[in-house]
TORKOL-4160 file (C-alpha; in steps of 0.2 Angstrom, whole numbers, padded with zeros to 4 digits, m for minus):
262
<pt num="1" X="0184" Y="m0024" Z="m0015"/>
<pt num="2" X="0171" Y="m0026" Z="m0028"/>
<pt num="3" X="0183" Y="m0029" Z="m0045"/>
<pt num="4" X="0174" Y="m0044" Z="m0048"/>
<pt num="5" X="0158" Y="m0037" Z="m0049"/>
<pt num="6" X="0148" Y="m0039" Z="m0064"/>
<pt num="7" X="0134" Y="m0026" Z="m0063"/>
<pt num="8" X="0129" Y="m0011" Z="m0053"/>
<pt num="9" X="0115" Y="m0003" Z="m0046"/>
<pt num="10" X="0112" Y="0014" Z="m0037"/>
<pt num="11" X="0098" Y="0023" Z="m0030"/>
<pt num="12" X="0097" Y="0041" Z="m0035"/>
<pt num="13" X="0089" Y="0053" Z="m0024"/>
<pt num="14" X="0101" Y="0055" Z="m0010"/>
<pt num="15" X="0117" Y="0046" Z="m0016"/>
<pt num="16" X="0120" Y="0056" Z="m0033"/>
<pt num="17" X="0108" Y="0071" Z="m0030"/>
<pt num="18" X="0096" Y="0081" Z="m0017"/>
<pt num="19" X="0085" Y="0091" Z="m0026"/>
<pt num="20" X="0095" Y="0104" Z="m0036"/>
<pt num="21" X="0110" Y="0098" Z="m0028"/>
<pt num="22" X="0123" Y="0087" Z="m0033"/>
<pt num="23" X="0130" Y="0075" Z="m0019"/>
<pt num="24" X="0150" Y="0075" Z="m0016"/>
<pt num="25" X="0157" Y="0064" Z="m0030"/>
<pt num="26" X="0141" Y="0063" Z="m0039"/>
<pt num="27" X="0145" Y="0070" Z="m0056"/>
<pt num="28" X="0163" Y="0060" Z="m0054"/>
<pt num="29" X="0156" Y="0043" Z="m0051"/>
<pt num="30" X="0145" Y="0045" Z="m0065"/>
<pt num="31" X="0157" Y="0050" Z="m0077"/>
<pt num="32" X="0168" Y="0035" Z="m0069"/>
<pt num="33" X="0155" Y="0022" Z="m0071"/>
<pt num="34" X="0153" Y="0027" Z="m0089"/>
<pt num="35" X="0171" Y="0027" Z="m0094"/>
<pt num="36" X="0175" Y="0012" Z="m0085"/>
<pt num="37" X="0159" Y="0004" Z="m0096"/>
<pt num="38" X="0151" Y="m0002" Z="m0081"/>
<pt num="39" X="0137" Y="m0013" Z="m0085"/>
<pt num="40" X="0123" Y="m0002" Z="m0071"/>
<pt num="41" X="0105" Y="0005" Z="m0069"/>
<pt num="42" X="0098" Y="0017" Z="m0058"/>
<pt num="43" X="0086" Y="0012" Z="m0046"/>
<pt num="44" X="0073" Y="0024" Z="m0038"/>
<pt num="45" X="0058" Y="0024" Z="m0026"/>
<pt num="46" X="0052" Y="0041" Z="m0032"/>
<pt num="47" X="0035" Y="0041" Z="m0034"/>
<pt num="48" X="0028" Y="0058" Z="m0041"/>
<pt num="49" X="0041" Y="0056" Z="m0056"/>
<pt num="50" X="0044" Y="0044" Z="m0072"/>
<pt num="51" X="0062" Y="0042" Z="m0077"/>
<pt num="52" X="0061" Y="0050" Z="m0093"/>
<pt num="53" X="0058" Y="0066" Z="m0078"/>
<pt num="54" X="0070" Y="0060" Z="m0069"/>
<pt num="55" X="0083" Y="0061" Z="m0079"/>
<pt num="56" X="0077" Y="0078" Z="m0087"/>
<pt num="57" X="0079" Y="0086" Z="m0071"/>
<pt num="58" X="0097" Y="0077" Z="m0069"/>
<pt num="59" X="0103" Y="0082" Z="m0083"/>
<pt num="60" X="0099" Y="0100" Z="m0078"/>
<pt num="61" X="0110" Y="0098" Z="m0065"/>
<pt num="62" X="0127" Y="0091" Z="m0075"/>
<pt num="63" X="0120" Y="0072" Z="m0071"/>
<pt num="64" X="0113" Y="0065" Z="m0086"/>
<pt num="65" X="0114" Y="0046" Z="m0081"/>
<pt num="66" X="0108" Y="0043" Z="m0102"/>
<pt num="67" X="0095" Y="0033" Z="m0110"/>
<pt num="68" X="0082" Y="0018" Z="m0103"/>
<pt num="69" X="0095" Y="0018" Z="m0087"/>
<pt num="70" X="0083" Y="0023" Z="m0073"/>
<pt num="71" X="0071" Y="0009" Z="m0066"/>
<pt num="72" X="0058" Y="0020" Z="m0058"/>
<pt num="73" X="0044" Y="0015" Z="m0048"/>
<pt num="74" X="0031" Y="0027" Z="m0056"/>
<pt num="75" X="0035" Y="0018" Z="m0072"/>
<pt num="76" X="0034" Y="0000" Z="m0065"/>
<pt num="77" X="0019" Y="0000" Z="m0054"/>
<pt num="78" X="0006" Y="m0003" Z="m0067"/>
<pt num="79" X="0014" Y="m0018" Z="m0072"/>
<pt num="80" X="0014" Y="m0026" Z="m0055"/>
<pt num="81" X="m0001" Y="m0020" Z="m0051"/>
<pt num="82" X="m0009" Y="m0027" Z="m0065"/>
<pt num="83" X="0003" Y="m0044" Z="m0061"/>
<pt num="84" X="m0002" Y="m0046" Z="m0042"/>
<pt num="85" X="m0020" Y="m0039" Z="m0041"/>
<pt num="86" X="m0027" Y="m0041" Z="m0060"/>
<pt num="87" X="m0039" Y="m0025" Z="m0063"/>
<pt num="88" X="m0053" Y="m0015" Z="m0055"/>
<pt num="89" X="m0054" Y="m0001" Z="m0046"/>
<pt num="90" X="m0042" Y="0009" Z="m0037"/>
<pt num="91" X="m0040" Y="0026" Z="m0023"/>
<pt num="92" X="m0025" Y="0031" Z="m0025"/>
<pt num="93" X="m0013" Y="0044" Z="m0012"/>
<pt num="94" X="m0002" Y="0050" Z="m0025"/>
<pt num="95" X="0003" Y="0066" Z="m0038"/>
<pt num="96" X="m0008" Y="0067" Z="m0056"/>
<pt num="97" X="0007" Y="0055" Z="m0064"/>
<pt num="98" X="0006" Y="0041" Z="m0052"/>
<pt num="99" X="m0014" Y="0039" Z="m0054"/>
<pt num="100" X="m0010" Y="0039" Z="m0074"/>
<pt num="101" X="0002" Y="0025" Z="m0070"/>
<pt num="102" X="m0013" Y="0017" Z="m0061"/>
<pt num="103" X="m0024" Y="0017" Z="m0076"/>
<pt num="104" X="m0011" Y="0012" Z="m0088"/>
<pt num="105" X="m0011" Y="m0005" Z="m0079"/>
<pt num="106" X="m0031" Y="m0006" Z="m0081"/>
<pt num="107" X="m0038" Y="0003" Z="m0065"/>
<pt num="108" X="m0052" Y="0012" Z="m0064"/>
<pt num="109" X="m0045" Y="0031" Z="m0054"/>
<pt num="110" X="m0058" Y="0032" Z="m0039"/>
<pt num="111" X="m0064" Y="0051" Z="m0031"/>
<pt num="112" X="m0063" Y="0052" Z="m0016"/>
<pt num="113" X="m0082" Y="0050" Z="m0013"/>
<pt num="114" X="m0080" Y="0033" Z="m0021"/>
<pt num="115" X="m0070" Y="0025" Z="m0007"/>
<pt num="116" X="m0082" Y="0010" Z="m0005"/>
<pt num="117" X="m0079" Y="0003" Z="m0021"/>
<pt num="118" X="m0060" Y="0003" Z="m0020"/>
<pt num="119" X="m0052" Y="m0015" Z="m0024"/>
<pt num="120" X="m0035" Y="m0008" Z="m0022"/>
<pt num="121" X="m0028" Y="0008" Z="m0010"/>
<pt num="122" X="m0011" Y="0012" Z="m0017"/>
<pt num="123" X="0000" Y="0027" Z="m0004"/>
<pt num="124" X="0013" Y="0037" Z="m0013"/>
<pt num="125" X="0020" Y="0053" Z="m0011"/>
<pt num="126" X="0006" Y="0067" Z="m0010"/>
<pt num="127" X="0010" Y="0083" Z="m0008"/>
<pt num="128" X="m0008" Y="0087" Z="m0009"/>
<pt num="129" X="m0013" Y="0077" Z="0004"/>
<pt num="130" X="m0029" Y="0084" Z="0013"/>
<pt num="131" X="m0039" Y="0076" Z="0027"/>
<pt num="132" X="m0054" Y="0070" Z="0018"/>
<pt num="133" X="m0040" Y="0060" Z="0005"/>
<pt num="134" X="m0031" Y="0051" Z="0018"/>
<pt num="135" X="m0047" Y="0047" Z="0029"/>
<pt num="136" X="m0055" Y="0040" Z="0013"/>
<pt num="137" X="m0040" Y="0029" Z="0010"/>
<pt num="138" X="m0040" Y="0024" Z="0029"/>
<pt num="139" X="m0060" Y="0018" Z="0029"/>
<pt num="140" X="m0055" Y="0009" Z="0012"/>
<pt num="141" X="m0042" Y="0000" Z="0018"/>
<pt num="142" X="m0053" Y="m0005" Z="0034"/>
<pt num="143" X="m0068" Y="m0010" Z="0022"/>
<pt num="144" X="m0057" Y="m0022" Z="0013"/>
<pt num="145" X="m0047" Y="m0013" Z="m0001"/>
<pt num="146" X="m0031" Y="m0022" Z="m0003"/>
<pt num="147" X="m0019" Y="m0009" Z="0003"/>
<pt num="148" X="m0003" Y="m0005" Z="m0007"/>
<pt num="149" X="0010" Y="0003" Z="m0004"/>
<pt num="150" X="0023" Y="0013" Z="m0014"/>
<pt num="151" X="0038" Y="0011" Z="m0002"/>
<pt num="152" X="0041" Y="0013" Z="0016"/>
<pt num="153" X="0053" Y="0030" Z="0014"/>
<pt num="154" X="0050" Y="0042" Z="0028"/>
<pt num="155" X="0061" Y="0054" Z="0025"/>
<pt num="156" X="0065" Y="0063" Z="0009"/>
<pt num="157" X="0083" Y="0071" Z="0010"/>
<pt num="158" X="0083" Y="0090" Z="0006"/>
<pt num="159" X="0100" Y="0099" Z="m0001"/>
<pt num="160" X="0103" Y="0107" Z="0016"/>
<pt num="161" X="0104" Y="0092" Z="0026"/>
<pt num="162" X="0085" Y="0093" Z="0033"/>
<pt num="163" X="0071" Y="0082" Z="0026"/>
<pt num="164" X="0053" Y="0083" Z="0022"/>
<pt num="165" X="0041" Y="0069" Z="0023"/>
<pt num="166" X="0042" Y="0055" Z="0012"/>
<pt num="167" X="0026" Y="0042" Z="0008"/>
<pt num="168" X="0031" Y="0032" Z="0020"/>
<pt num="169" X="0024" Y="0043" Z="0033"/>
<pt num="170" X="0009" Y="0043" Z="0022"/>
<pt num="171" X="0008" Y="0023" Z="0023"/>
<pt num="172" X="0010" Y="0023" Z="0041"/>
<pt num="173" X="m0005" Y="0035" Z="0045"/>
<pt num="174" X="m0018" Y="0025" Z="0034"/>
<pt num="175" X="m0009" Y="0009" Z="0045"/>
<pt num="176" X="m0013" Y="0016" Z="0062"/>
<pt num="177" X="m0030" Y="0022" Z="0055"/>
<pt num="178" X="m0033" Y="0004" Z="0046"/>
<pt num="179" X="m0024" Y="m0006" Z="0056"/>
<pt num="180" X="m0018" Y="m0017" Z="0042"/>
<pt num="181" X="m0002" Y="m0018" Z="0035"/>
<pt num="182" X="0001" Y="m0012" Z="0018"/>
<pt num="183" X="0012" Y="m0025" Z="0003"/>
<pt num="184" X="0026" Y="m0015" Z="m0002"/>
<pt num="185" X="0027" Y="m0011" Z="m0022"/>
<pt num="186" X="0046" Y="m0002" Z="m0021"/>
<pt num="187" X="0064" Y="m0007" Z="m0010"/>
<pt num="188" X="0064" Y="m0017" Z="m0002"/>
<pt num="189" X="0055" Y="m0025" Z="m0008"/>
<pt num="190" X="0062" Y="m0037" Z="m0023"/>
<pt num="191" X="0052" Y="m0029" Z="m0038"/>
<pt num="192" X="0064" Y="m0015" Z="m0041"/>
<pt num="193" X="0078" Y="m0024" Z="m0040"/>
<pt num="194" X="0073" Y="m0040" Z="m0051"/>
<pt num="195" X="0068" Y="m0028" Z="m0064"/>
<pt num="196" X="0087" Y="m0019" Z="m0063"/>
<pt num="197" X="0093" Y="m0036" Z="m0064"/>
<pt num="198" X="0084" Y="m0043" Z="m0079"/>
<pt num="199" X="0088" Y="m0029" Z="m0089"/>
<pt num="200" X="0106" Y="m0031" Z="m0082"/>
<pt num="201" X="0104" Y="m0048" Z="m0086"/>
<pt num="202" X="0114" Y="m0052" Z="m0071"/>
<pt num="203" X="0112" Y="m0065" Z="m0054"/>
<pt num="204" X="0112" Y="m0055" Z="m0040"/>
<pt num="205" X="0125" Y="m0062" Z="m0031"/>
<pt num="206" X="0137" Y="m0054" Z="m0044"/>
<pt num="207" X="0130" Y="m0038" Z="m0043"/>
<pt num="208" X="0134" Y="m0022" Z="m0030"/>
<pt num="209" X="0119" Y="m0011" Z="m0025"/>
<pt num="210" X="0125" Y="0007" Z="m0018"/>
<pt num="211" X="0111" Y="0016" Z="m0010"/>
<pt num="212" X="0112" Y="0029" Z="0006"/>
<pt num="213" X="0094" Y="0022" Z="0016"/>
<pt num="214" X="0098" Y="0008" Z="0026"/>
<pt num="215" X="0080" Y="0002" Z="0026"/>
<pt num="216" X="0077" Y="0001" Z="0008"/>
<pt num="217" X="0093" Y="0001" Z="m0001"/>
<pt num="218" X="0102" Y="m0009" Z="0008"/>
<pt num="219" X="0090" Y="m0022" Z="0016"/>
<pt num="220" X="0083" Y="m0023" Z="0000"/>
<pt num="221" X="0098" Y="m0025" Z="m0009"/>
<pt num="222" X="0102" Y="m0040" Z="0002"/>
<pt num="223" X="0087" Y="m0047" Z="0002"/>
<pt num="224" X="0088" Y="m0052" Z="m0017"/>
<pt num="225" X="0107" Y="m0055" Z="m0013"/>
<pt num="226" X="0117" Y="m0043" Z="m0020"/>
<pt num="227" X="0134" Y="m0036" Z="m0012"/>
<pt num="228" X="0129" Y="m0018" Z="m0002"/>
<pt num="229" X="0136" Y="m0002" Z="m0001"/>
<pt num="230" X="0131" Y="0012" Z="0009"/>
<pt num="231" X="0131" Y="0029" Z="0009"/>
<pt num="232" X="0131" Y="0034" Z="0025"/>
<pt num="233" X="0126" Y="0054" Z="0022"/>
<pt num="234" X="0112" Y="0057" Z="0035"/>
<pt num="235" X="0116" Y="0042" Z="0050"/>
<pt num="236" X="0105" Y="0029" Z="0057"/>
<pt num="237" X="0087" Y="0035" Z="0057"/>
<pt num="238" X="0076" Y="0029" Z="0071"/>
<pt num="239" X="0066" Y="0011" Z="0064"/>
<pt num="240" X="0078" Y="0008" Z="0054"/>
<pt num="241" X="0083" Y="m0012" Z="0054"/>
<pt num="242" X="0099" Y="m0020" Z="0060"/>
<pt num="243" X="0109" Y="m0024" Z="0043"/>
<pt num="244" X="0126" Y="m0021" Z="0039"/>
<pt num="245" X="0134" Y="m0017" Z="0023"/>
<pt num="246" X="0147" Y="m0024" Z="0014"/>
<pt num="247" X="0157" Y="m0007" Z="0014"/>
<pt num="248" X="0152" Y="0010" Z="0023"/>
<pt num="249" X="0158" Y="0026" Z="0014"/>
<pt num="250" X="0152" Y="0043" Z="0017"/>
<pt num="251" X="0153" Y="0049" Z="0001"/>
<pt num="252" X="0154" Y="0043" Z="m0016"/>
<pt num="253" X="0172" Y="0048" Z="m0017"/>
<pt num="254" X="0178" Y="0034" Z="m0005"/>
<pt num="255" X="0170" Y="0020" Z="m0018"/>
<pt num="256" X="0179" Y="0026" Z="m0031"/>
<pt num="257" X="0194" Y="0013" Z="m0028"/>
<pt num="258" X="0182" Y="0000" Z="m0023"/>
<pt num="259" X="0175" Y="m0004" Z="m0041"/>
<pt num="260" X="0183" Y="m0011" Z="m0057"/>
<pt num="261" X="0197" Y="0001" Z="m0064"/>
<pt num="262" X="0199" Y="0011" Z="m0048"/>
């Protein structure tokens, strides 16, 4: 269905992997894509690691995708930080990696304490979230802070099926608290994608983007206008938008025969 496909791009988390666990057809479609020479990248929302960890801890678990393959969003976000907003000061709802990221791209990190002199609010994934952080982002984001978001993921996919909360569910509590809306850094928005396709050095419409979250992935995906693939593990989840993919597998299996080679 897609042998005329030039380029490829998947998401990680949830399609190839869950945690410690390897998704059905994981560890074949890699070794697939690689033999075949597929022209691909790796695209990923995950916010509390850079790709050089990211594929550390794939690697670890019979994955290892290779060198400068993963566009990650803790990497990136400096960059467009420092493209869309220039520099100044920033609160950040995030791990110790992601506030690094922040400062890279010429921000000042902000306590707590200092909420009121936040330009820029930027919500990622904090698993040490605490009441006083979250409130203090909130009455930044009400005073004026430009409010940034990492991406709108909700749910975080856990190897047994479950989930946990994602930053999503972070964004949307400084959003009812705010009551402003956030501009989105990672899918869907284009960033991500644009940045996989440069490198790829591709037009979207001859590229296929695999990916198993209907909201980012696959909106996304089209959005920019590649072909779309989903990986439909887990079901439609409640808010997610009305898009249909080009193909509907349920694992990774079933696009085997649907790329070039198969």
């Amino acid at each position: 269905m897609f042998h005329d496909k030039k380029a490829f791009v998947f998401d990680l988390e949830g399609v190839f992997f869950a945690g410690d666990e390897v998704m059905p057809g994981g560890r074949e479609l890699m070794q697939a894509v690689k033999a075949r020479d597929l022209p691909h990248r790796f695209i990923t929302n995950i916010s509390r690691s850079t790709a050089a960890e990211i594929r550390a801890h794939m690697a670890g678990i019979g994955l290892d995708p290779g060198e400068n393959l993963i566009v990650a969003a803790l990497d990136r976000v400096g960059s467009f930080l420092r493209k869309n907003f220039g520099s100044g000061s920033a609160f950040v709802l995030g791990t110790d990696s992601l506030k690094s990221a922040v400062a890279s791209g010429g921000f000042e990190i902000l306590r707590p304490d200092e909420e009121e002199r936040a330009d820029v609010v930027l919500v990622g994934l904090d698993e040490d979230l605490t009441y006083e952080t979250l409130s203090a982002a909130a009455r930044a984001v009400s005073r004026g802070a430009r409010f940034v978001a990492m991406n709108p993921d909700v749910r975080l996919p856990s190897e047994d099926g479950s989930f946990s909360l994602g930053g999503g569910a972070i964004v949307a509590s400084v959003r009812a608290a705010a009551g402003r809306e956030p501009v989105f850094f990672g899918k869907p928005e284009p960033f991500l994608f644009e940045e996989a396709l440069e490198e790829l050095s591709v037009e979207a419409r001859h590229a296929l983007m695999v990916g198993d979250n209907l909201r980012t992935d696959i909106a996304g995906g089209q959005k920019v206008g590649m072909a779309t693939v989903w990986v439909n593990r887990w079901g439609v989840i409640a808010g997610d938008p009305d898009v249909t993919a080009d193909l509907e597998v349920k694992t990774l299996d079933d696009l085997m025969p649907h790329l070039p080679g198969g």
